[in-house]
PDB file with one MODEL, atoms N, CA, C and O in Angstrom:
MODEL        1
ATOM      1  N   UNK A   1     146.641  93.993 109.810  1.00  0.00           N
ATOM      2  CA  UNK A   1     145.292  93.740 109.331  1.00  0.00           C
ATOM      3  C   UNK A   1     144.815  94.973 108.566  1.00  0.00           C
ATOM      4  O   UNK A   1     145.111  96.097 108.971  1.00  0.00           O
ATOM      5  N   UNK A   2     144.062  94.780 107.438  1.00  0.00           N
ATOM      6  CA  UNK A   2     143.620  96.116 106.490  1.00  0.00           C
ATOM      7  C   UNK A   2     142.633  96.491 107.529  1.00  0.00           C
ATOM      8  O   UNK A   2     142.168  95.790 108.428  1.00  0.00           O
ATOM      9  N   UNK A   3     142.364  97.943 107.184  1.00  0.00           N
ATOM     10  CA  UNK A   3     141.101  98.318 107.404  1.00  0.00           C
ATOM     11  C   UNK A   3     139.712  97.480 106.939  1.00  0.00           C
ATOM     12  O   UNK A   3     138.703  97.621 107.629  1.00  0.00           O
ATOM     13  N   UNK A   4     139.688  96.742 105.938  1.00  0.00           N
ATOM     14  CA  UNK A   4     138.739  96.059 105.042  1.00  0.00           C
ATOM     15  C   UNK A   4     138.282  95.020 106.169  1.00  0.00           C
ATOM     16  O   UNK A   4     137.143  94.810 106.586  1.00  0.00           O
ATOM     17  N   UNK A   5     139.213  94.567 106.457  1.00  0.00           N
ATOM     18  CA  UNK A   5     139.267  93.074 107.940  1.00  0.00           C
ATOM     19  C   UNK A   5     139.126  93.491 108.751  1.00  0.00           C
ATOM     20  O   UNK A   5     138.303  92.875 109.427  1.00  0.00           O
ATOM     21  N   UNK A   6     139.612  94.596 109.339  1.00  0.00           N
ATOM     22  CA  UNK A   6     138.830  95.454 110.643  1.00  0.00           C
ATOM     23  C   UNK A   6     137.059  95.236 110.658  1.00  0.00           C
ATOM     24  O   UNK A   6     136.240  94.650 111.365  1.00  0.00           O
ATOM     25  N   UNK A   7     137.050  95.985 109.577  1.00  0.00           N
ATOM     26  CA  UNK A   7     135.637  96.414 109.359  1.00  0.00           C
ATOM     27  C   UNK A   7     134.670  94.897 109.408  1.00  0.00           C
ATOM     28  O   UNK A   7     133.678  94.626 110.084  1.00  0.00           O
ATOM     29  N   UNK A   8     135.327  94.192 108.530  1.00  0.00           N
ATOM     30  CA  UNK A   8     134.503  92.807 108.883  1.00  0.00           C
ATOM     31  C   UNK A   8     134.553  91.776 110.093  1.00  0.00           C
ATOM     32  O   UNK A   8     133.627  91.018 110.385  1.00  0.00           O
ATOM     33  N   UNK A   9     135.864  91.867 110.802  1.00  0.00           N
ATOM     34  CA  UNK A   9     135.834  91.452 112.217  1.00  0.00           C
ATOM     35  C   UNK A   9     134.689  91.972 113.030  1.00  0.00           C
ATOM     36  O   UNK A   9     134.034  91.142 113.661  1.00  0.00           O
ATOM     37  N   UNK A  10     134.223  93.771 113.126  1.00  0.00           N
ATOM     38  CA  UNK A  10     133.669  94.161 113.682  1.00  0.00           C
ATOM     39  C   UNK A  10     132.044  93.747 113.036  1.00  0.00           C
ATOM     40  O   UNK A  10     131.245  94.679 113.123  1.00  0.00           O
ATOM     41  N   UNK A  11     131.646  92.792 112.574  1.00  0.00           N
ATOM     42  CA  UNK A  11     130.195  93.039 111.782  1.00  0.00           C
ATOM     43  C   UNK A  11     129.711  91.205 112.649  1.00  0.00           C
ATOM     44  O   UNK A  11     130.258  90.109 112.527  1.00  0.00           O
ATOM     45  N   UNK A  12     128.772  91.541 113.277  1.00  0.00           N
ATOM     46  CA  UNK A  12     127.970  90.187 113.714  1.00  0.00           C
ATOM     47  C   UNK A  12     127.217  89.914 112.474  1.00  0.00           C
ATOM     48  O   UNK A  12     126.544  90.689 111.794  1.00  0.00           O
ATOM     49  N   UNK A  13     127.478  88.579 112.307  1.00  0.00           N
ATOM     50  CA  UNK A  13     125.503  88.059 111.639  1.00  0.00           C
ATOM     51  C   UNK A  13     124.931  87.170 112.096  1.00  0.00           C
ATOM     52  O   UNK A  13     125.357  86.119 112.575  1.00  0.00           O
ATOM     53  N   UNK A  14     123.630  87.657 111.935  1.00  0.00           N
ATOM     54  CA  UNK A  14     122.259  87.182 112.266  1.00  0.00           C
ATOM     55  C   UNK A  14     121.866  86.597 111.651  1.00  0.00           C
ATOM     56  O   UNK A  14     122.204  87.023 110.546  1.00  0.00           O
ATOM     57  N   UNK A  15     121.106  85.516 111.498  1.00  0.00           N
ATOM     58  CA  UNK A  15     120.338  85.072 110.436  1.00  0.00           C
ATOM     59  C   UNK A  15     118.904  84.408 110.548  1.00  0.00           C
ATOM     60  O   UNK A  15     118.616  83.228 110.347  1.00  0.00           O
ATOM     61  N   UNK A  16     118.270  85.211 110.833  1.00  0.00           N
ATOM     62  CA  UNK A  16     116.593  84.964 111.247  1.00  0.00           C
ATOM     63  C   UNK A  16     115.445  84.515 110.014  1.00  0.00           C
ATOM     64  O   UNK A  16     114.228  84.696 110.019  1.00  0.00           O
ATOM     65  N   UNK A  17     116.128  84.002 109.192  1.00  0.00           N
ATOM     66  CA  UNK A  17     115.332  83.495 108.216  1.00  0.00           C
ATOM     67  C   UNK A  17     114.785  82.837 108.522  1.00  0.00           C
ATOM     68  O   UNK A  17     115.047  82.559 109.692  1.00  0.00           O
ATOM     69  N   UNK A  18     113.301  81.777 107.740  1.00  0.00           N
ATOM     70  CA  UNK A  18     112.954  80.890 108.058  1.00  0.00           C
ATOM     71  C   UNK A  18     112.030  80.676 109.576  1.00  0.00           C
ATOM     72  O   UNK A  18     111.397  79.650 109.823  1.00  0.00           O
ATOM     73  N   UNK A  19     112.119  81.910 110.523  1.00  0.00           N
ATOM     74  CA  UNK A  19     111.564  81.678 111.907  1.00  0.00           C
ATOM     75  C   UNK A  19     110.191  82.883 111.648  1.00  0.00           C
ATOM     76  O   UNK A  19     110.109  83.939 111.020  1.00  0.00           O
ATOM     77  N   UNK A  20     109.324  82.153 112.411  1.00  0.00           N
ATOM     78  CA  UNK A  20     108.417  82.939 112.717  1.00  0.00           C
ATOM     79  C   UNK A  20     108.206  83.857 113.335  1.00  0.00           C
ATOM     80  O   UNK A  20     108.883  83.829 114.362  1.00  0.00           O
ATOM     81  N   UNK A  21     107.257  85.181 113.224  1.00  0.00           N
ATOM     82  CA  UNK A  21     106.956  86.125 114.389  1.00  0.00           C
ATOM     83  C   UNK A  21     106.331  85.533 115.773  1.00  0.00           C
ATOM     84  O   UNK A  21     105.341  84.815 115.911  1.00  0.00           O
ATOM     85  N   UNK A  22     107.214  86.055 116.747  1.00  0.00           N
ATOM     86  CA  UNK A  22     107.789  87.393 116.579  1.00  0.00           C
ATOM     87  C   UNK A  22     109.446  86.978 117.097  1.00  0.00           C
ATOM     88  O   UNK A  22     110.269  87.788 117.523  1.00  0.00           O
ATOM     89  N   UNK A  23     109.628  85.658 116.943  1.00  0.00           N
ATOM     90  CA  UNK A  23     111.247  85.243 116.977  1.00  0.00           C
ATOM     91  C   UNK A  23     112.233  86.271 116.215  1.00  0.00           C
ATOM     92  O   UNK A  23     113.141  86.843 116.818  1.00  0.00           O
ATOM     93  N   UNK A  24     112.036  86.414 115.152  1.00  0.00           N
ATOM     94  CA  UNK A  24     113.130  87.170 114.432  1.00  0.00           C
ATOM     95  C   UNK A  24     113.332  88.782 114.971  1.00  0.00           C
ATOM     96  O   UNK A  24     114.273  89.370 114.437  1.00  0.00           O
ATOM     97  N   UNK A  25     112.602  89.492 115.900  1.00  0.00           N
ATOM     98  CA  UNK A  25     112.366  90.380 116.309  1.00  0.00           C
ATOM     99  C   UNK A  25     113.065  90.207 117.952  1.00  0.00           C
ATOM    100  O   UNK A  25     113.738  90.975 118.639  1.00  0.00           O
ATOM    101  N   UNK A  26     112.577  88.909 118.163  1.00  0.00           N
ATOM    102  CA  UNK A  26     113.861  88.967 119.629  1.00  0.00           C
ATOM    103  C   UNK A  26     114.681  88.695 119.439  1.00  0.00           C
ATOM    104  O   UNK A  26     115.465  89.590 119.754  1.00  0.00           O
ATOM    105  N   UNK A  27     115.389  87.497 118.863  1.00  0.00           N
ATOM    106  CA  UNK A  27     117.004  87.225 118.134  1.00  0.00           C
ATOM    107  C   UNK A  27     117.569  88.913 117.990  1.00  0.00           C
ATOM    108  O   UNK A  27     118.633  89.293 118.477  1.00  0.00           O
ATOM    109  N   UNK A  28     116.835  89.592 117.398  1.00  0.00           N
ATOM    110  CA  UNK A  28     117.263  90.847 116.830  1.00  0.00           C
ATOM    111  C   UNK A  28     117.506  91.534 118.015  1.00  0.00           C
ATOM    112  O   UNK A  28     118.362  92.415 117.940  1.00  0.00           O
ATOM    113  N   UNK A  29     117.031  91.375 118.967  1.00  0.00           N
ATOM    114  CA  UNK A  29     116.934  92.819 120.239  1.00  0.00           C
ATOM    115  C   UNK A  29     117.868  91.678 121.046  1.00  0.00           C
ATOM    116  O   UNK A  29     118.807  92.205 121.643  1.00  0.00           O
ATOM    117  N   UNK A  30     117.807  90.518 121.152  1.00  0.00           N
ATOM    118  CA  UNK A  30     118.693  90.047 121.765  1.00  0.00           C
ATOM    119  C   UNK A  30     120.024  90.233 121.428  1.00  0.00           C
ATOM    120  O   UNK A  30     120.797  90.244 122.386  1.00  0.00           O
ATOM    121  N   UNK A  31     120.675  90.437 119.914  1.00  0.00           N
ATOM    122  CA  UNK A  31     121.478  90.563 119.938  1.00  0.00           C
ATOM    123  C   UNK A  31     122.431  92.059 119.896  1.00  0.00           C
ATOM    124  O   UNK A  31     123.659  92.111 119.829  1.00  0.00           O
ATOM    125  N   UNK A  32     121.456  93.252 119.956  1.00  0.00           N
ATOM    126  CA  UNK A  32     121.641  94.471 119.524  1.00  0.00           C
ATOM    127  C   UNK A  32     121.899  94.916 121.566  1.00  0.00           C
ATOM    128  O   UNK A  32     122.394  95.918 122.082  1.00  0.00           O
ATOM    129  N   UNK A  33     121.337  93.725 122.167  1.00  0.00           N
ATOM    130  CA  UNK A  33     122.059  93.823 123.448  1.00  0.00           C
ATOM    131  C   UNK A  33     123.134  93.297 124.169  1.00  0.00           C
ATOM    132  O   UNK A  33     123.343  93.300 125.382  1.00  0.00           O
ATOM    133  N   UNK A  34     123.880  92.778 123.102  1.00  0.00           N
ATOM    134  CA  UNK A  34     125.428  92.058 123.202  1.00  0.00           C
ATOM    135  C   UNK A  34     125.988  92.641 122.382  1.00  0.00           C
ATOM    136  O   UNK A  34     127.188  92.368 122.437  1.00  0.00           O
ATOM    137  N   UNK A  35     125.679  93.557 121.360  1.00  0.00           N
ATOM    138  CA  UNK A  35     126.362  94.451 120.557  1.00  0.00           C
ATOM    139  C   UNK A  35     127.551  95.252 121.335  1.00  0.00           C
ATOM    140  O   UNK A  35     127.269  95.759 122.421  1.00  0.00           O
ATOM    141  N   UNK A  36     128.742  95.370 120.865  1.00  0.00           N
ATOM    142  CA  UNK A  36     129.841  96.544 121.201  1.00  0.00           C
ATOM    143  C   UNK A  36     129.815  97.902 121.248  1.00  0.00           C
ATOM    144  O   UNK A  36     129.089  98.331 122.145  1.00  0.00           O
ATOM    145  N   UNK A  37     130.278  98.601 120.685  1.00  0.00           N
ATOM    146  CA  UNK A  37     129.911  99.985 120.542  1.00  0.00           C
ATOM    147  C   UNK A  37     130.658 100.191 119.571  1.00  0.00           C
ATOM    148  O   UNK A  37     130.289 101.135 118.872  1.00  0.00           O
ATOM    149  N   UNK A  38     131.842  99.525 119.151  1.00  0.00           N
ATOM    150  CA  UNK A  38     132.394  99.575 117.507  1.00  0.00           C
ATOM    151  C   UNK A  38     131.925  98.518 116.535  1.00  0.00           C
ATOM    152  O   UNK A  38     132.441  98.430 115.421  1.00  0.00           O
ATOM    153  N   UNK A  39     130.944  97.705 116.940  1.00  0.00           N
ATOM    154  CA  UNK A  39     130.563  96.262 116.364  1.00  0.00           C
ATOM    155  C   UNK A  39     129.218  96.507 115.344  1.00  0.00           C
ATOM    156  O   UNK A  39     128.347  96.965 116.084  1.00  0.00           O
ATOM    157  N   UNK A  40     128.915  96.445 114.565  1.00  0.00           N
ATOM    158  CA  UNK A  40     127.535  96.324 113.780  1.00  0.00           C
ATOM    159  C   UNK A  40     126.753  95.073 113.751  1.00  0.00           C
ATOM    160  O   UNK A  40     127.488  94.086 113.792  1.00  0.00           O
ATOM    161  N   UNK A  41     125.592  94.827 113.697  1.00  0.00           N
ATOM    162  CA  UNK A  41     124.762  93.662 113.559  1.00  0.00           C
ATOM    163  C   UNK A  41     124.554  93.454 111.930  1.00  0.00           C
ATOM    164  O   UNK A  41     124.445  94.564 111.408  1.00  0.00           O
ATOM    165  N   UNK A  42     124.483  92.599 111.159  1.00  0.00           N
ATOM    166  CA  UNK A  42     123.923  92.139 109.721  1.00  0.00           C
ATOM    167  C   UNK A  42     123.365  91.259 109.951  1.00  0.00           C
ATOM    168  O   UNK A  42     124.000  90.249 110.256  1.00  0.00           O
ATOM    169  N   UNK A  43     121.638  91.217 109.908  1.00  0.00           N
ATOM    170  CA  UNK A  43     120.679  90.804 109.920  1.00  0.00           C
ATOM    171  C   UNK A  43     120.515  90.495 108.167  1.00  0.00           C
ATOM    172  O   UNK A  43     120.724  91.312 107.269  1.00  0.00           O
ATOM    173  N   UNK A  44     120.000  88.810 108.000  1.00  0.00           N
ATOM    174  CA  UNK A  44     119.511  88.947 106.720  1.00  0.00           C
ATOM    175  C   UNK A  44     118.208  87.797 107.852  1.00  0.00           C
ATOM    176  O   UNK A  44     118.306  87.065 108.837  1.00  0.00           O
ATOM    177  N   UNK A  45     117.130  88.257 106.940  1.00  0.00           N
ATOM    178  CA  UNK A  45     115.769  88.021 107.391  1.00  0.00           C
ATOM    179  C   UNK A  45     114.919  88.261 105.912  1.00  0.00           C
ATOM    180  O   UNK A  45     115.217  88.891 104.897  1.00  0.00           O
ATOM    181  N   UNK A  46     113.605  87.374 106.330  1.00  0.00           N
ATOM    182  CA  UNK A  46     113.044  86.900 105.287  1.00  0.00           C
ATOM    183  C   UNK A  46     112.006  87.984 104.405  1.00  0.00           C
ATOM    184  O   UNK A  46     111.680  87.967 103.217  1.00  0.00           O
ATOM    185  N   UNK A  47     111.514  89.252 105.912  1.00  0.00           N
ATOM    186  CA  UNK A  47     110.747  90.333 105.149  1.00  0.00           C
ATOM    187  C   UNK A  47     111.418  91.257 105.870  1.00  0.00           C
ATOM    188  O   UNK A  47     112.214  91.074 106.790  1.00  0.00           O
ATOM    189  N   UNK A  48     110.845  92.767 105.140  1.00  0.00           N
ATOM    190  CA  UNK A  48     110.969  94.130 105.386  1.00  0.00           C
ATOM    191  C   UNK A  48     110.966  93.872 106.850  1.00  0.00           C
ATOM    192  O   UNK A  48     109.885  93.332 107.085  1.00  0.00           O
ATOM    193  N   UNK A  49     111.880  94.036 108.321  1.00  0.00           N
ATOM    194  CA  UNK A  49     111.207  94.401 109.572  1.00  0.00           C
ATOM    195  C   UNK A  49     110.973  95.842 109.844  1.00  0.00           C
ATOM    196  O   UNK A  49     111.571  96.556 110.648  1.00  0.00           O
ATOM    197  N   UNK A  50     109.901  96.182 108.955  1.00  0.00           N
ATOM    198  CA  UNK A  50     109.133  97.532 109.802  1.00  0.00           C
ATOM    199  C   UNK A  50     109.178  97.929 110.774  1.00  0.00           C
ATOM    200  O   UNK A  50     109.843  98.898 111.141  1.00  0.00           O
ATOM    201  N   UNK A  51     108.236  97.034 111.612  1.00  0.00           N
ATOM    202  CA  UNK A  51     108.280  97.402 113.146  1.00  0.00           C
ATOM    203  C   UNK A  51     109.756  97.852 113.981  1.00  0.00           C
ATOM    204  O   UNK A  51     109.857  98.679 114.887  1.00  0.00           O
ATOM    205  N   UNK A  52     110.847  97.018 113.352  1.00  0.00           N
ATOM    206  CA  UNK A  52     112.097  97.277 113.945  1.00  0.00           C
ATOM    207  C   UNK A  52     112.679  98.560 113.482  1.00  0.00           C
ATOM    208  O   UNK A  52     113.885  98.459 113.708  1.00  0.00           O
ATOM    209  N   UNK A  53     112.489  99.454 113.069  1.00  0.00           N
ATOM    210  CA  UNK A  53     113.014 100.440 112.781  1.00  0.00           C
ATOM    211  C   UNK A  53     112.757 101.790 113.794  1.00  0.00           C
ATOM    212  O   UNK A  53     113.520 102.659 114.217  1.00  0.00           O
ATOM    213  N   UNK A  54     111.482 101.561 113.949  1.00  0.00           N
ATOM    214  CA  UNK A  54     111.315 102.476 115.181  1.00  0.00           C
ATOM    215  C   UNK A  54     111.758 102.555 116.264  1.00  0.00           C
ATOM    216  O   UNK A  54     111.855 103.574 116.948  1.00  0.00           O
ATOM    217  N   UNK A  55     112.262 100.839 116.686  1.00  0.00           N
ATOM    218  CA  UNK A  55     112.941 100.391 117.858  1.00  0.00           C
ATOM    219  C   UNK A  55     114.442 101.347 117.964  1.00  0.00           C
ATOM    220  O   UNK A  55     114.997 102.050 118.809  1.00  0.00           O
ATOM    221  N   UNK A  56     114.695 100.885 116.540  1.00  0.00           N
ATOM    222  CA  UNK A  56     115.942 101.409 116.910  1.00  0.00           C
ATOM    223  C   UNK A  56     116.674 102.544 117.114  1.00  0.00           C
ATOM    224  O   UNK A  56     117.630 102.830 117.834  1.00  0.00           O
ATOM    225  N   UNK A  57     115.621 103.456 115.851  1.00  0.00           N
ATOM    226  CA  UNK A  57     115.780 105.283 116.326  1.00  0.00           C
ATOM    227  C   UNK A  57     115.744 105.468 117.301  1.00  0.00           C
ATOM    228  O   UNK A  57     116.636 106.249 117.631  1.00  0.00           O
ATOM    229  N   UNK A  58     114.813 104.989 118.501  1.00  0.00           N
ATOM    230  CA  UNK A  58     114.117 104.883 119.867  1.00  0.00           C
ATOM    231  C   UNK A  58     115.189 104.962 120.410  1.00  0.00           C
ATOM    232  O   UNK A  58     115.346 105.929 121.155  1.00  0.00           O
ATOM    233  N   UNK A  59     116.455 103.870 120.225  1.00  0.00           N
ATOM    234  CA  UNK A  59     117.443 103.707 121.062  1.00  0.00           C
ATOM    235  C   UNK A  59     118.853 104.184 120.296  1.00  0.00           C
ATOM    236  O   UNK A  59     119.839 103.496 120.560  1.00  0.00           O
ATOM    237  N   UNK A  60     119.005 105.122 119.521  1.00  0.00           N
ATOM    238  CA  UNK A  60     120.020 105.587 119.240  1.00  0.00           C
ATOM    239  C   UNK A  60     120.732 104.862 117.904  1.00  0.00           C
ATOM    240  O   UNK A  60     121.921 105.116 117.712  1.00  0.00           O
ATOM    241  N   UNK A  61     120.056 103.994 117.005  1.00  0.00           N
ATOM    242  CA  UNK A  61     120.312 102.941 116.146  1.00  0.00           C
ATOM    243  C   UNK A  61     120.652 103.351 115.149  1.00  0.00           C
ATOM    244  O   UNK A  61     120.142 104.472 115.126  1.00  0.00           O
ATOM    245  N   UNK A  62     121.364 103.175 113.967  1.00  0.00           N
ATOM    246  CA  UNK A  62     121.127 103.701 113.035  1.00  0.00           C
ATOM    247  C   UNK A  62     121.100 102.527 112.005  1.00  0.00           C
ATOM    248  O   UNK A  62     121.501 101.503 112.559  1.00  0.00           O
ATOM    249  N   UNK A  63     120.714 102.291 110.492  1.00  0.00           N
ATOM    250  CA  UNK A  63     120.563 100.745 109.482  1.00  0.00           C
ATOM    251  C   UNK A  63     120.619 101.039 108.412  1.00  0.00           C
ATOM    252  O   UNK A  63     120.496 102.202 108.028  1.00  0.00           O
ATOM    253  N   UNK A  64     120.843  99.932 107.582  1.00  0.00           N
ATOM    254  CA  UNK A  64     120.769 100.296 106.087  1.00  0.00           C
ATOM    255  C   UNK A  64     120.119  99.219 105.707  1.00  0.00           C
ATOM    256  O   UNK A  64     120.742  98.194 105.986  1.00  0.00           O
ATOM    257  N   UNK A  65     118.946  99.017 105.092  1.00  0.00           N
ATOM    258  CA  UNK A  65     118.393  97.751 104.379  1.00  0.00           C
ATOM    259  C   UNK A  65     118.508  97.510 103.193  1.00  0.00           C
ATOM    260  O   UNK A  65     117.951  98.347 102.484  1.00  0.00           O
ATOM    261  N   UNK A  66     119.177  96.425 102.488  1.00  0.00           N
ATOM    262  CA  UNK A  66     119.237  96.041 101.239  1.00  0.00           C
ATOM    263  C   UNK A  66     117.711  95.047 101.122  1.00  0.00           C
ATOM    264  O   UNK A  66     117.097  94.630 102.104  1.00  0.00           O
ATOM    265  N   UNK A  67     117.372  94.846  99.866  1.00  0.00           N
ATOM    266  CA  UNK A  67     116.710  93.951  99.347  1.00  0.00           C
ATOM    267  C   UNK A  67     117.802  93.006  98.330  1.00  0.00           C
ATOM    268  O   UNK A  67     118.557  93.485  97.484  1.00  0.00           O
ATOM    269  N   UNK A  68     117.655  91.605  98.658  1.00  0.00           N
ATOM    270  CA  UNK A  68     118.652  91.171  97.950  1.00  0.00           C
ATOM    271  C   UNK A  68     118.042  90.319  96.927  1.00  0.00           C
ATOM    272  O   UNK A  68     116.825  90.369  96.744  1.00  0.00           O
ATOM    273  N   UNK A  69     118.654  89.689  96.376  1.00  0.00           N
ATOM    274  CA  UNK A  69     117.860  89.097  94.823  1.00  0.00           C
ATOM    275  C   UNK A  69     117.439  87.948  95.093  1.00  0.00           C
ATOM    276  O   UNK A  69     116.968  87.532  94.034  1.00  0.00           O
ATOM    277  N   UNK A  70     117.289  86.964  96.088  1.00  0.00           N
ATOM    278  CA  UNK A  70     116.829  86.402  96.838  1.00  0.00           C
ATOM    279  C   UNK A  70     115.234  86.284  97.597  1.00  0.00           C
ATOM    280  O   UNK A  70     114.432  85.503  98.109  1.00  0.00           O
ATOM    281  N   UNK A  71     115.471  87.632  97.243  1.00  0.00           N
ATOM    282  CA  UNK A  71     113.654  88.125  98.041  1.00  0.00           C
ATOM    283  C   UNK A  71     113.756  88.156  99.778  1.00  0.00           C
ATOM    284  O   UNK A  71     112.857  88.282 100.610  1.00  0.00           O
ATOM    285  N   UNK A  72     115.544  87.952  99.982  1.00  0.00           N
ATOM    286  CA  UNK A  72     115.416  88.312 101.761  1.00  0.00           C
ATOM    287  C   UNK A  72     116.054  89.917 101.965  1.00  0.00           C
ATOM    288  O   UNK A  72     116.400  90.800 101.181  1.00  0.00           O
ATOM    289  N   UNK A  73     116.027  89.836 102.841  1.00  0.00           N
ATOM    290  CA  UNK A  73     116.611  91.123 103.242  1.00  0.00           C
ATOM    291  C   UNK A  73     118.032  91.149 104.510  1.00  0.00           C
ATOM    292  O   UNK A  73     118.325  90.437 105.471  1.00  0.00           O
ATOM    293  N   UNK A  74     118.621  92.349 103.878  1.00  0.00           N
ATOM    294  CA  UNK A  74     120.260  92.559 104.616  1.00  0.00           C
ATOM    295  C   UNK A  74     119.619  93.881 105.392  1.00  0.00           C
ATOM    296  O   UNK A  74     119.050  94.771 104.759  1.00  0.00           O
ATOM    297  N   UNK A  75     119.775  93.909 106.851  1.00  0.00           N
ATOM    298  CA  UNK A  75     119.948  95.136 107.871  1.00  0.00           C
ATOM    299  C   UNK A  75     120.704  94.897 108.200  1.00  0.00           C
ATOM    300  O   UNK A  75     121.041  93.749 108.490  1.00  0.00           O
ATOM    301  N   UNK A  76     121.555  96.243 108.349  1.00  0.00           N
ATOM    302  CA  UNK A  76     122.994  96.403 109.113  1.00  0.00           C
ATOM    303  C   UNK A  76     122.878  97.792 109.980  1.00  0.00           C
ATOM    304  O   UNK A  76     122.710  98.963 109.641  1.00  0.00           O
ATOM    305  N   UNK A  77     123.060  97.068 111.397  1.00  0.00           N
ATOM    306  CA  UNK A  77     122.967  98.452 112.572  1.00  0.00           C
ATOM    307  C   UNK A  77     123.564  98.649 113.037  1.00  0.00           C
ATOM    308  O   UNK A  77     124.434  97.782 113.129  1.00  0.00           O
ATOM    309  N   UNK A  78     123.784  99.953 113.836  1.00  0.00           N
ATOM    310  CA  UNK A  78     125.177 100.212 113.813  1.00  0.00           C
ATOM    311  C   UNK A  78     124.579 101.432 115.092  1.00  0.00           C
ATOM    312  O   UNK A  78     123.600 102.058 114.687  1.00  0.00           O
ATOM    313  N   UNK A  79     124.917 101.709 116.133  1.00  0.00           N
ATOM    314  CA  UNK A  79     124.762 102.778 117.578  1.00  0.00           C
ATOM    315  C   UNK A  79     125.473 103.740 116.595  1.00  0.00           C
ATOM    316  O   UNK A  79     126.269 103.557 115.675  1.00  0.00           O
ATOM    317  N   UNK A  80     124.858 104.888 117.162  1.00  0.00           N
ATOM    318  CA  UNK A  80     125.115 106.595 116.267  1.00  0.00           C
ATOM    319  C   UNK A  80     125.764 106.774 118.035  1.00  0.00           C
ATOM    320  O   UNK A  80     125.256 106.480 119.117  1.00  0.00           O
ATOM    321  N   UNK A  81     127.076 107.384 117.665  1.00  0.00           N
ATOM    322  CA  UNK A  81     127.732 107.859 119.504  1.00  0.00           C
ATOM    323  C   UNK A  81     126.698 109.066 119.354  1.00  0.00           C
ATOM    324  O   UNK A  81     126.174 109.660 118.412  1.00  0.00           O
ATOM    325  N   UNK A  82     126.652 109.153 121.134  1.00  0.00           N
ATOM    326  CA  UNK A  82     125.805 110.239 121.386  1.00  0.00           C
ATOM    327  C   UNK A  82     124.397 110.718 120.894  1.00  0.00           C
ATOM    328  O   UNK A  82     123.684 111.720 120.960  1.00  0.00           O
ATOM    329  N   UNK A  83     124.389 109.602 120.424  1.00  0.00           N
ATOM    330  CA  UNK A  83     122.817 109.464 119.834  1.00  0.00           C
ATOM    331  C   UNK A  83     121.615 109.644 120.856  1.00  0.00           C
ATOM    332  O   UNK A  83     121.216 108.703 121.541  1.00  0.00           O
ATOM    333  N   UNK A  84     121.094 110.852 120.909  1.00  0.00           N
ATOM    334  CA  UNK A  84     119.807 110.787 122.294  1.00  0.00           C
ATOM    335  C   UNK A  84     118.900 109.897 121.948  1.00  0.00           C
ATOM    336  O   UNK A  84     118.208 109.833 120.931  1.00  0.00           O
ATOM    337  N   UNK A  85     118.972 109.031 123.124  1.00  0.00           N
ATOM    338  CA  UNK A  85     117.996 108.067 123.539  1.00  0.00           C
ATOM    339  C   UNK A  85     116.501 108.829 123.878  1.00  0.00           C
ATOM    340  O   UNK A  85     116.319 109.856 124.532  1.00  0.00           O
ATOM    341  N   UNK A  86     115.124 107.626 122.940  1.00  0.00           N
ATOM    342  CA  UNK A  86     113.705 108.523 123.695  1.00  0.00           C
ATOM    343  C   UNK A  86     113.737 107.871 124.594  1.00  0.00           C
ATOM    344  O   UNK A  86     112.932 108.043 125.510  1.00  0.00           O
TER     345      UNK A  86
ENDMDL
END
């Protein structure tokens, strides 16, 4: 298997489009608590989640948000090892 297929074996997606607050915000924490520790989450969702960003520094998180041409949005999170927890 390439590294390329590694990397995408290891990537969950989410897809919280279309749902209301504050659903897309538990889907999200629900699944960032079945997460692996080599596994990433890809969230595409319908706005910016602000609020979720703090969550996740909070807990050692780290993301990258695209805006896609679509007008939704791609987060991809990913646990920093040894990341101090507040």
């Amino acid at each position: 298997m390439s590294s390329l297929q590694e990397a995408a074996a290891n990537v969950r997606l989410l897809d919280v489009g279309g749902l209301e607050p504050p659903e897309p915000m538990v889907r999200i924490l629900d699944a960032l608590d079945q997460l692996g520790p080599d596994e990433r989450l890809r969230v595409l969702i319908d706005r910016d989640p602000l609020p979720l960003y703090q969550i996740l520094r909070r807990y050692g998180y780290a993301h990258r948000t695209t805006a896609q041409a679509d007008f939704r949005y791609e987060v991809l999170i990913w646990l920093v090892p040894d990341a101090p927890a507040a």
